[in-house]
VEXPAPA-927453 format. One line per 2 residues: number of its first residue (from 0); their letters; for each residue x, y, z of N, C-alpha, C. Coordinates in Angstrom, 1 decimal, padded with zeros to 4 digits, always signed. Each point is the difference from the previous one (the first is absolute). Last residue first. Layout:
REM VEXPAPA-927453
NUM) A) X Y Z X Y Z X Y Z ~ ...
***
This chain:
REM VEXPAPA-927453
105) XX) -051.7 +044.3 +048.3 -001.2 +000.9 -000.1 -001.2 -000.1 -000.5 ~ +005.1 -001.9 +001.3 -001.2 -000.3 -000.9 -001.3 +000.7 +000.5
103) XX) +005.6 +000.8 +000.6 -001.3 +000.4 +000.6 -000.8 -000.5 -001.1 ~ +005.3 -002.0 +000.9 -001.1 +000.7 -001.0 -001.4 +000.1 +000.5
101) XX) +005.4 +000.1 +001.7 -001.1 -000.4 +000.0 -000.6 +000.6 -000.4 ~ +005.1 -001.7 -001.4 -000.8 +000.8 +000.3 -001.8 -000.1 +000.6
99) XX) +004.6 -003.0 +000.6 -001.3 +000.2 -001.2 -000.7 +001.1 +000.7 ~ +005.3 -000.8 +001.7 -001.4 +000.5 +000.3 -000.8 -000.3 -001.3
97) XX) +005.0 -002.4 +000.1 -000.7 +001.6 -000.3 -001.5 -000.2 +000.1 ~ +003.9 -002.2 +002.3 -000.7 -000.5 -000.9 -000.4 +001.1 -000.3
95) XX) +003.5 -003.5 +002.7 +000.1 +001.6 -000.3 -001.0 -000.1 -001.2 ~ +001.8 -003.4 +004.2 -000.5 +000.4 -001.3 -000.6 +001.2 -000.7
93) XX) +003.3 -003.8 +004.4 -000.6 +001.8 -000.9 -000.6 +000.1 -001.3 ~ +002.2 -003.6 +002.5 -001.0 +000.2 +001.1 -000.6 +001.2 -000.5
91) XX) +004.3 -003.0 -001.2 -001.2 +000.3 -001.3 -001.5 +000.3 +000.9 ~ +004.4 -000.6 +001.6 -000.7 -001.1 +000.6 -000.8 +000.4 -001.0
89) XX) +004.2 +002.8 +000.0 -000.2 -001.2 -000.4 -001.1 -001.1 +000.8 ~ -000.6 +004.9 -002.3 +000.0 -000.8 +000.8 +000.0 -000.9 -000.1
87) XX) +000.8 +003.7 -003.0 +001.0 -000.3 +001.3 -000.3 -001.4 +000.9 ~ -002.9 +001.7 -003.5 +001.4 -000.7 -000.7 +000.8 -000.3 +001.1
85) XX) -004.1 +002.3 +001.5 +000.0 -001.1 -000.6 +001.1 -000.8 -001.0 ~ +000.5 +004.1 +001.6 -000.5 -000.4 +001.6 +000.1 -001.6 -000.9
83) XX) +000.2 +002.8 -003.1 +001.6 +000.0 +000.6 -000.7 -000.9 +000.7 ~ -003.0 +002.1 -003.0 -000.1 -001.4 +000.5 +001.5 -000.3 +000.8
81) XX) -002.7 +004.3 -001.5 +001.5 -000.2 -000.7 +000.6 -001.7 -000.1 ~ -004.0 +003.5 +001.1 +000.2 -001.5 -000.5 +000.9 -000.6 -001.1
79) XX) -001.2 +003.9 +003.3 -000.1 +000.7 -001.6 +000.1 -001.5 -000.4 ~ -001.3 +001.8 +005.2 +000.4 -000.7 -001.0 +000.0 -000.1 -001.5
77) XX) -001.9 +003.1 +003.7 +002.0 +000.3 -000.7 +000.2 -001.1 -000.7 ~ -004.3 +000.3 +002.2 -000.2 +000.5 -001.1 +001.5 +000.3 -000.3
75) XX) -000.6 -002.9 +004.1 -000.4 -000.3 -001.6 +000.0 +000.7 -001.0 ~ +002.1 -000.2 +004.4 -000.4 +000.6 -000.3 +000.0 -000.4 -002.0
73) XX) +000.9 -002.7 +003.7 -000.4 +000.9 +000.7 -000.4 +001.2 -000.5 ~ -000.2 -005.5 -000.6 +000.6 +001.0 -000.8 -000.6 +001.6 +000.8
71) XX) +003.0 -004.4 +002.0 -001.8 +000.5 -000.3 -000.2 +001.1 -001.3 ~ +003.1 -004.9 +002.9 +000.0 +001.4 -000.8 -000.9 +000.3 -000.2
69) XX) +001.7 -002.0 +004.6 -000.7 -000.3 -001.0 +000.1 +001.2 -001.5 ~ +001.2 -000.4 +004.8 +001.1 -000.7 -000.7 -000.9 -000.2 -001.2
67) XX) -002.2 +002.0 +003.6 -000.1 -001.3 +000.4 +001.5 -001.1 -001.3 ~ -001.4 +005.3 +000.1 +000.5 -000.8 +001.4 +000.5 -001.2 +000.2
65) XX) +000.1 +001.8 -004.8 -001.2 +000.1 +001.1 +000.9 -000.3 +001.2 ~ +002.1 +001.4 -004.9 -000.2 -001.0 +000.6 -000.6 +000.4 +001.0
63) XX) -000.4 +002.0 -004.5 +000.6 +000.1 +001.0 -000.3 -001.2 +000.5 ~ -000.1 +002.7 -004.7 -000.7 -001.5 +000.4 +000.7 +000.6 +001.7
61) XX) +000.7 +002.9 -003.3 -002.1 -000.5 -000.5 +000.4 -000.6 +001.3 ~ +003.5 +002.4 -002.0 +000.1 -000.1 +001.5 -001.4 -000.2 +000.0
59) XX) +002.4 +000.2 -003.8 -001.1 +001.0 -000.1 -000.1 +000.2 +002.0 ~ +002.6 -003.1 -002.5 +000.4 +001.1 -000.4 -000.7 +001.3 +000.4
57) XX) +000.7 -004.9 +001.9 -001.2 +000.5 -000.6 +000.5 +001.5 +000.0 ~ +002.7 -003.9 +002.0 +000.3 +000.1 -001.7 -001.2 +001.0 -000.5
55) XX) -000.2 -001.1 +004.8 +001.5 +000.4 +000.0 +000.1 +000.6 -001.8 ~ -003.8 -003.0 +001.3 +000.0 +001.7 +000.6 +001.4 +000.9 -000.1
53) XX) -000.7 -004.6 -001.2 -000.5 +000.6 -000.8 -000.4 +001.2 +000.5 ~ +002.4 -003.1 +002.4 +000.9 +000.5 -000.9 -000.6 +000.9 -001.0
51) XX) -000.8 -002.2 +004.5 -000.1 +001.8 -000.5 +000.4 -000.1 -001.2 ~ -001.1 -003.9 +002.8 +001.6 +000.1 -000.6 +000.0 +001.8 +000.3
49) XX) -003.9 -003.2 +000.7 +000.2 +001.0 +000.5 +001.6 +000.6 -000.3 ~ -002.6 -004.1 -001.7 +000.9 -000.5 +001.4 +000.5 +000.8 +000.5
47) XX) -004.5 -001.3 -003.1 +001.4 +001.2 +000.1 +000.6 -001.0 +000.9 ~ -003.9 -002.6 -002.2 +001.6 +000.1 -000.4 +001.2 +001.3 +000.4
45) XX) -004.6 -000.5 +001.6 +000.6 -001.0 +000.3 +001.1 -000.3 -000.4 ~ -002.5 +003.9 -001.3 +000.9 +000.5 +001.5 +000.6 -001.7 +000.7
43) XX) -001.0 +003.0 -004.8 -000.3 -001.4 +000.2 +000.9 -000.3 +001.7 ~ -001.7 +004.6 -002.7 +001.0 -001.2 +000.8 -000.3 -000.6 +000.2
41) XX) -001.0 +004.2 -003.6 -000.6 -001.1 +001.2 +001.4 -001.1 -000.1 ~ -001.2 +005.2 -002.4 +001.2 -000.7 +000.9 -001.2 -001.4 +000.7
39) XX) -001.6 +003.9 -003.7 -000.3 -001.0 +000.8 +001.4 -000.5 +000.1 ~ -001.0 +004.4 -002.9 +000.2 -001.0 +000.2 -000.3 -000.8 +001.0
37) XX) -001.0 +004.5 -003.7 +000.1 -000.2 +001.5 +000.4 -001.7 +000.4 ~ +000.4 +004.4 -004.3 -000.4 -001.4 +000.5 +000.4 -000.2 +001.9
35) XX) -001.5 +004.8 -002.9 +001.3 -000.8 +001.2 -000.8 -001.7 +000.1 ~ -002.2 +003.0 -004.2 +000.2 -000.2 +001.3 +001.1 -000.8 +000.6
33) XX) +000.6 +002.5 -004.3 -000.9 -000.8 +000.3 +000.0 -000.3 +001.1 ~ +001.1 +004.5 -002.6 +000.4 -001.1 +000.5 -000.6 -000.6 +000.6
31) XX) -001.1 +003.6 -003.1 +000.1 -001.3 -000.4 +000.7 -000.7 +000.6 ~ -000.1 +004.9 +001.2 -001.4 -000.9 +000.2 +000.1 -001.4 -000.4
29) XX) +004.2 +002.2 +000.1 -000.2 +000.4 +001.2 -001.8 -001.3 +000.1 ~ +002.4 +001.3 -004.0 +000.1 -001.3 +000.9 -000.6 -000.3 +001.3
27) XX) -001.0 +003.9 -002.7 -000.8 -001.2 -000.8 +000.7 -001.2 +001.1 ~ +001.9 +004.0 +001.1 -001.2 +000.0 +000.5 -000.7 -001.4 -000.6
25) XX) +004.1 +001.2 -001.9 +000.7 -000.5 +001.7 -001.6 -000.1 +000.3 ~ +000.4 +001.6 -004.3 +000.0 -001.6 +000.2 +000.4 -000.6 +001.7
23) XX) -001.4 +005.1 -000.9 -000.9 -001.0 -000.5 +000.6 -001.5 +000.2 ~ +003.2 +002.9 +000.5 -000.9 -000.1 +001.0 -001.2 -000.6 -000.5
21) XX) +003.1 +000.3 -003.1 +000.9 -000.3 +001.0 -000.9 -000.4 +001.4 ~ -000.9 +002.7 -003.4 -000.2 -001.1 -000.3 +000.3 -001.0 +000.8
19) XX) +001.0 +004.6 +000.3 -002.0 -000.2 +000.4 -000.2 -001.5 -000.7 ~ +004.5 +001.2 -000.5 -000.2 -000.1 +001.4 -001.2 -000.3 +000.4
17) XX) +001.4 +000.8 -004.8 -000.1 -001.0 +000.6 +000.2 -000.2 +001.5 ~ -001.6 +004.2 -002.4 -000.8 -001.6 -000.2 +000.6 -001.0 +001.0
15) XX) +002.3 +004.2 +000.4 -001.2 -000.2 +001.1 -000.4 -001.3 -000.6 ~ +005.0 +001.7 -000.6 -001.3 -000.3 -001.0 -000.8 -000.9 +001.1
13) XX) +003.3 +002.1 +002.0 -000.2 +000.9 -001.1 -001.1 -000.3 -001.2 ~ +001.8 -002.6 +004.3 -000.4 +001.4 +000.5 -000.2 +001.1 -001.8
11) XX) +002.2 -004.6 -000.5 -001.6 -000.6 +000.7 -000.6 +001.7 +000.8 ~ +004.1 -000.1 -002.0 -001.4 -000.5 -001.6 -000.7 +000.1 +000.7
9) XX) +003.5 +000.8 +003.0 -000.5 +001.1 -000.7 -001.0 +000.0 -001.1 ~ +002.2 -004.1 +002.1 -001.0 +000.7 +000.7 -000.6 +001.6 -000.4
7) XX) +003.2 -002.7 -002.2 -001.5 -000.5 -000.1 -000.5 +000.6 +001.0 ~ +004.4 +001.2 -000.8 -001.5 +000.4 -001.1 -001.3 -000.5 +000.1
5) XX) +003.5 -000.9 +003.5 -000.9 +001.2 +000.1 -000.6 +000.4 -001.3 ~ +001.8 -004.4 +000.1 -001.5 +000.0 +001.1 +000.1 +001.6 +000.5
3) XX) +003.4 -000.8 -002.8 -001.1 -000.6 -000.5 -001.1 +000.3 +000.8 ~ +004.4 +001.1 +001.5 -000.6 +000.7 -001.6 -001.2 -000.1 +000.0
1) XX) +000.9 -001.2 +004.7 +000.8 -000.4 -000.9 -001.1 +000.8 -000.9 ~ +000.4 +001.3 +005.1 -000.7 -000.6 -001.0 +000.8 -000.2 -001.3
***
């Protein structure tokens, strides 16, 4: 460890305030995060031509190709909607959207 970062670690073991501080704002984040957006992949399957290319570029490994050469999205809750699939594709067969939430009217 260098100079610095052992005084500071010895501030942070000697004065309790700012560690019990330290924890309170890790907890306040912890509750004020907003929910996981969720997104929609659709293919326009007249314009694929099954390339892969948007399964190959999906960071997350969302999209796969099917039996039939097709792409799909295999596992939807990894997509983070980065839109690669959709920049990559040269037939423009991909669109990348973000879920509207649904509202219970009661």
């Amino acid at each position: 460890m260098t100079a610095k970062r052992q005084t500071k670690a010895k501030q942070a073991k000697t004065v309790k305030g700012k560690v019990a501080k330290k924890a309170e704002v890790k907890k306040k984040k912890a509750k004020s995060k907003a929910p996981k957006k969720r997104f929609e992949v659709e293919f326009y399957r007249d314009w694929c031509k099954g390339c892969g290319i948007c399964s190959a570029f999906c960071p997350e490994e969302a999209l796969a190709m099917n039996e039939k050469g097709e792409p799909e999205i295999s596992k939807p809750e990894r997509c983070i909607g980065c839109a690669w699939c959709e920049m990559r594709c040269p037939d423009f067969a991909v669109r990348v959207k973000e879920k509207k939430e649904e509202v219970c009217e009661a």
